[in-house]
ZAFIKE-770002 format. One record per residue (C-alpha): x, y, z; residue in three letters. Coordinates in steps of 0.1 Angstrom, whole numbers. Layout:
<site east="X" north="Y" up="Z" rest="ALA"/>
...
//
This chain:
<site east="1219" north="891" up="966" rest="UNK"/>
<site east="1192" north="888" up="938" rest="UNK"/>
<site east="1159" north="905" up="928" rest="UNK"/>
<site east="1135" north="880" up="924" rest="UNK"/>
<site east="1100" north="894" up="904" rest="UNK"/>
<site east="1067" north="874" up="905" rest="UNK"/>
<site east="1029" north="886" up="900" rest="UNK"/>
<site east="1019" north="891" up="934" rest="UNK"/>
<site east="994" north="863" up="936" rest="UNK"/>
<site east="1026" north="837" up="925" rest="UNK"/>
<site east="1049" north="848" up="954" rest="UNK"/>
<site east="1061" north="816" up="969" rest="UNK"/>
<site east="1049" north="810" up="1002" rest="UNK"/>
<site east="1078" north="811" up="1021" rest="UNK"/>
<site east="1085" north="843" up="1001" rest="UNK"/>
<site east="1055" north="854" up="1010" rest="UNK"/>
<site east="1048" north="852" up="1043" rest="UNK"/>
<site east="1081" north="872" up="1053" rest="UNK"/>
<site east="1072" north="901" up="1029" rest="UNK"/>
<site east="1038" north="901" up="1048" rest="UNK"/>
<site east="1063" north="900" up="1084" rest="UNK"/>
<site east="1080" north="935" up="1070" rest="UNK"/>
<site east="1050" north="952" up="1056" rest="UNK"/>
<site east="1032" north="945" up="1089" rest="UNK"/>
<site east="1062" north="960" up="1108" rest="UNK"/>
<site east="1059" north="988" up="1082" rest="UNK"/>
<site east="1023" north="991" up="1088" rest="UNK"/>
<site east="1009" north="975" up="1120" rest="UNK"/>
<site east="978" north="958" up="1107" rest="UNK"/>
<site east="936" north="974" up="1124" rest="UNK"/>
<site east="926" north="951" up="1152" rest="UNK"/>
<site east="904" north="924" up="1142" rest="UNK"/>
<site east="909" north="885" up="1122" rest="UNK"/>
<site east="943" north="890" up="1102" rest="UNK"/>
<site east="940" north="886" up="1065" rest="UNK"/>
<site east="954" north="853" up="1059" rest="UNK"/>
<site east="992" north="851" up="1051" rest="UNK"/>
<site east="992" north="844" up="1015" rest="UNK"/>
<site east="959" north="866" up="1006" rest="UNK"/>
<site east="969" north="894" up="981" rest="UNK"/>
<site east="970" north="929" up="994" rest="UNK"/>
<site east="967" north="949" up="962" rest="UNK"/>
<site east="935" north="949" up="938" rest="UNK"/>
<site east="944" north="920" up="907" rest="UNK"/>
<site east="927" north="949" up="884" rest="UNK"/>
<site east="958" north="970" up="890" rest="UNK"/>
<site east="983" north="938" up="881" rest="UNK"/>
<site east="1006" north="942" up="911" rest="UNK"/>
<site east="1037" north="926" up="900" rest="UNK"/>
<site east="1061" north="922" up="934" rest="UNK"/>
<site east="1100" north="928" up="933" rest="UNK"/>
<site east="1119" north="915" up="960" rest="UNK"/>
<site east="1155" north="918" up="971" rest="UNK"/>
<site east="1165" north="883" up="988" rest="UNK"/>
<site east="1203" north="872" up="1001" rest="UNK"/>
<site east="1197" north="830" up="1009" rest="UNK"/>
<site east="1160" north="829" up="1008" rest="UNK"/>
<site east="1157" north="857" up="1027" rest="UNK"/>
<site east="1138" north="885" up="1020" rest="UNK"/>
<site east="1162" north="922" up="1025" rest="UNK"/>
<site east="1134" north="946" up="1011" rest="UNK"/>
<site east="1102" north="945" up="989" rest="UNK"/>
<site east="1080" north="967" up="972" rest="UNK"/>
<site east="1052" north="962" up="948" rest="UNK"/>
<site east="1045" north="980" up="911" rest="UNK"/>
<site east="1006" north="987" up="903" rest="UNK"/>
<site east="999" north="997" up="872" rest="UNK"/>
<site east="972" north="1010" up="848" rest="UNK"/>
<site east="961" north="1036" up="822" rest="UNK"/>
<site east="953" north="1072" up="832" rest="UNK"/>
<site east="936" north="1102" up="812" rest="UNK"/>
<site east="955" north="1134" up="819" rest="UNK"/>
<site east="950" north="1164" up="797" rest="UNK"/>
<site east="931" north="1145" up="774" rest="UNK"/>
<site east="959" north="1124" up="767" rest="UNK"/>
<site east="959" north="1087" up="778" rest="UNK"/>
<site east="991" north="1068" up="795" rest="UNK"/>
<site east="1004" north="1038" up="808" rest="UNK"/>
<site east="1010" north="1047" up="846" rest="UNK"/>
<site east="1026" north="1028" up="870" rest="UNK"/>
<site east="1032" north="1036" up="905" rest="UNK"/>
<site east="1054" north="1021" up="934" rest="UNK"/>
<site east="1038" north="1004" up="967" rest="UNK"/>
<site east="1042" north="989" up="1000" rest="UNK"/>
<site east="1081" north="1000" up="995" rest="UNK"/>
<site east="1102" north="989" up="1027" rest="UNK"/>
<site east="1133" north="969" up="1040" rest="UNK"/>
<site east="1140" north="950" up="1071" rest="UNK"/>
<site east="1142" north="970" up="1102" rest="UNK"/>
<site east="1175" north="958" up="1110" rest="UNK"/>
<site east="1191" north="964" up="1077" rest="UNK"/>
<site east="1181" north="995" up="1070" rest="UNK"/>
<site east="1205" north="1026" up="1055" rest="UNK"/>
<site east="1227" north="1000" up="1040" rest="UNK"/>
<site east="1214" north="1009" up="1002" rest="UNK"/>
<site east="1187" north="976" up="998" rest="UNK"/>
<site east="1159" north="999" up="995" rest="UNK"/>
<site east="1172" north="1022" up="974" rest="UNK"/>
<site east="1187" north="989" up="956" rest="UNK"/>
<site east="1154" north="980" up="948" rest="UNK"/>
<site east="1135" north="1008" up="939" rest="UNK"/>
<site east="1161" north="1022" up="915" rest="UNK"/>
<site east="1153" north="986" up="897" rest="UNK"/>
<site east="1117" north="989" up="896" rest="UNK"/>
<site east="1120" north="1022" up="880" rest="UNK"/>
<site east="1147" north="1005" up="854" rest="UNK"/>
<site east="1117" north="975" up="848" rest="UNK"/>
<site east="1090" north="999" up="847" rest="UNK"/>
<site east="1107" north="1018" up="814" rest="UNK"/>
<site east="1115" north="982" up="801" rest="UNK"/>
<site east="1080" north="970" up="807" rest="UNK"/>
<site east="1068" north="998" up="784" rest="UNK"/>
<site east="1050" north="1021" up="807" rest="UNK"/>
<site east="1046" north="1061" up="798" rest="UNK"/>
<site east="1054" north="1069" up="833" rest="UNK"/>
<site east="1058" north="1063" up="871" rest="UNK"/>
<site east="1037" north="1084" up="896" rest="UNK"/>
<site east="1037" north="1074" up="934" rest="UNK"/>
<site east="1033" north="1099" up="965" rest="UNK"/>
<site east="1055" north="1098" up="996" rest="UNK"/>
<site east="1058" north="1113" up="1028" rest="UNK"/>
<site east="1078" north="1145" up="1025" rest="UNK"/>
<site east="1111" north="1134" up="1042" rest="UNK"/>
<site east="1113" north="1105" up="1017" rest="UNK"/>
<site east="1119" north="1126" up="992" rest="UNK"/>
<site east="1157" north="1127" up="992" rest="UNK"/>
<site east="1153" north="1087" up="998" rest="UNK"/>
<site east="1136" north="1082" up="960" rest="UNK"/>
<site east="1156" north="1109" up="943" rest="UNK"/>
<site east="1186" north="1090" up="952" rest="UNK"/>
<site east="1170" north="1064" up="932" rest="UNK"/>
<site east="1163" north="1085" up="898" rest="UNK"/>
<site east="1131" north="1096" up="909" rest="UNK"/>
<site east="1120" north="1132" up="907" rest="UNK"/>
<site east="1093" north="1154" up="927" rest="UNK"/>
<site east="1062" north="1171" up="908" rest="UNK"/>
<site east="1063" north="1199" up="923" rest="UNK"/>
<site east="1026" north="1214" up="931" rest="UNK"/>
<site east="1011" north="1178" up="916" rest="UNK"/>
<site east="987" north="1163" up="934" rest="UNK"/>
<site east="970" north="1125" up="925" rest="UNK"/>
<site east="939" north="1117" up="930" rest="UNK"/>
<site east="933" north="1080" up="944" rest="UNK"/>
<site east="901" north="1066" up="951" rest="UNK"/>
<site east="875" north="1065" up="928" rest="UNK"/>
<site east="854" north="1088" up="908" rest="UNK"/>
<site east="829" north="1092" up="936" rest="UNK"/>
<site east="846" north="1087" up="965" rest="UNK"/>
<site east="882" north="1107" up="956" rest="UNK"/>
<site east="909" north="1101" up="978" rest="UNK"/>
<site east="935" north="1131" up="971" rest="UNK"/>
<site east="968" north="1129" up="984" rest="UNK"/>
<site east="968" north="1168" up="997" rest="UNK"/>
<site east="939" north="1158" up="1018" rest="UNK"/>
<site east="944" north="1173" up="1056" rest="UNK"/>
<site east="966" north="1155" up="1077" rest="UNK"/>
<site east="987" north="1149" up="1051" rest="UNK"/>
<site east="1026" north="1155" up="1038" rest="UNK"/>
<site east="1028" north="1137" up="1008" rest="UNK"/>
<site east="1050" north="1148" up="975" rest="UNK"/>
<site east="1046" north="1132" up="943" rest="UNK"/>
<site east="1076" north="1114" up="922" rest="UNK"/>
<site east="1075" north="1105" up="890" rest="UNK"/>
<site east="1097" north="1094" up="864" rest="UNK"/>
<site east="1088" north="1101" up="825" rest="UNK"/>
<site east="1099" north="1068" up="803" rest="UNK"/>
<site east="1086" north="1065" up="771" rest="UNK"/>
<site east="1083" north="1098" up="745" rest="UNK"/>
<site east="1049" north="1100" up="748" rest="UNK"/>
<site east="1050" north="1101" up="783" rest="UNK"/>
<site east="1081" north="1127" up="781" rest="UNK"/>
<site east="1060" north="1151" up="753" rest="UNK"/>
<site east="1033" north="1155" up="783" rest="UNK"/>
<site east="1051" north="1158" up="811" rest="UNK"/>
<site east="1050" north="1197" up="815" rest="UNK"/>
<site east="1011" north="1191" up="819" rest="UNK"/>
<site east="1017" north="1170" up="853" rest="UNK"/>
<site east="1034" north="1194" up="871" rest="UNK"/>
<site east="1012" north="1212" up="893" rest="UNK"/>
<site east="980" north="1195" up="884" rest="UNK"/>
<site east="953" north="1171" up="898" rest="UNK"/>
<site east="962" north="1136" up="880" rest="UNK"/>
<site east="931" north="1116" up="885" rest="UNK"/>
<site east="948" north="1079" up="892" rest="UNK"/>
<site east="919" north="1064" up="909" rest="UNK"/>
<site east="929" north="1026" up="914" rest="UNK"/>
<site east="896" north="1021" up="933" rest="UNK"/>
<site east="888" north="1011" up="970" rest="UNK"/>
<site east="916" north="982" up="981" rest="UNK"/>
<site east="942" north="1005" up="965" rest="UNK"/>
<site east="931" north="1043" up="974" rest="UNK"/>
<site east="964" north="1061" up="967" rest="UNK"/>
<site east="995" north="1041" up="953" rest="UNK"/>
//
């Protein structure tokens, strides 16, 4: 088993088109034309860089890491945030997942980022803390854009934000992200990372 890492637009075809297989499992694609296999699925603007847990060429789990600065408390960091996070029906509960997000949090720190924020349904919770994550309690980010927000406490909802603090910067502030707004706002394609 290896983790392979690539810009998302240089994922290798083959690569590629089984990532797309498991995130449309994941997340059964709107009726209508399907995007085409190798089209990107995150905005270039936010650099998605894709991480990908493979045993002989084939893919166990994937995720992607979006990233960008943020102003919070008048303060300005280097935020990235995890995405499209999932593992292969069949071999799931046997650690890949967690595998491969404890890594992306371990390349995020080395990549120089101030911090990780991401939101997840409630009863994932446990799932990323196993993986050195940690809840913000109360915090709440803000996805969208400026004038059309897309909160993640929006009804209909059960979302809890993890983060991870990495460099001292980013570990000086963190007492002013727990129970605030953070105003991410990674634009339309991306609404809440």
């Amino acid at each position: 088993m290896e983790i392979l890492s690539y810009p998302e637009a240089r994922v290798p075809s083959p690569l590629r088109a089984q990532v797309r297989e498991l995130q449309d499992q994941a997340w059964p694609p709107a009726p209508g034309p399907a995007a085409p296999v190798g089209a990107p699925v995150h905005d270039p603007v936010l650099r998605p860089l894709s991480l990908l847990l493979v045993e002989e060429g084939r893919v166990l789990a994937a995720l992607d890491i979006l990233s960008k600065e943020i102003t919070h408390a008048g303060r300005s960091y280097l935020a990235g945030g995890l995405s499209t996070v999932v593992t292969r029906r069949e071999l799931r509960g046997r650690g890949h997942g967690r595998h491969l997000v404890s890594a992306a949090r371990e390349l995020m720190a080395a990549r120089g980022l101030d911090l990780g924020l991401f939101t997840c349904d409630r009863p994932l919770r446990p799932f990323y803390e196993s993986a050195g994550w940690r809840c913000l309690p109360g915090a709440v980010l803000v996805g969208g854009t400026l004038e059309a927000p897309f909160p993640s406490d929006r009804p209909g909802f059960d979302k809890v934000t993890m983060a991870a603090f990495f460099s001292a910067g980013g570990r000086t502030g963190e007492a002013s992200f727990h129970g605030s707004r953070i105003e991410l706002h990674p634009g339309e394609t991306d609404r809440l990372w």
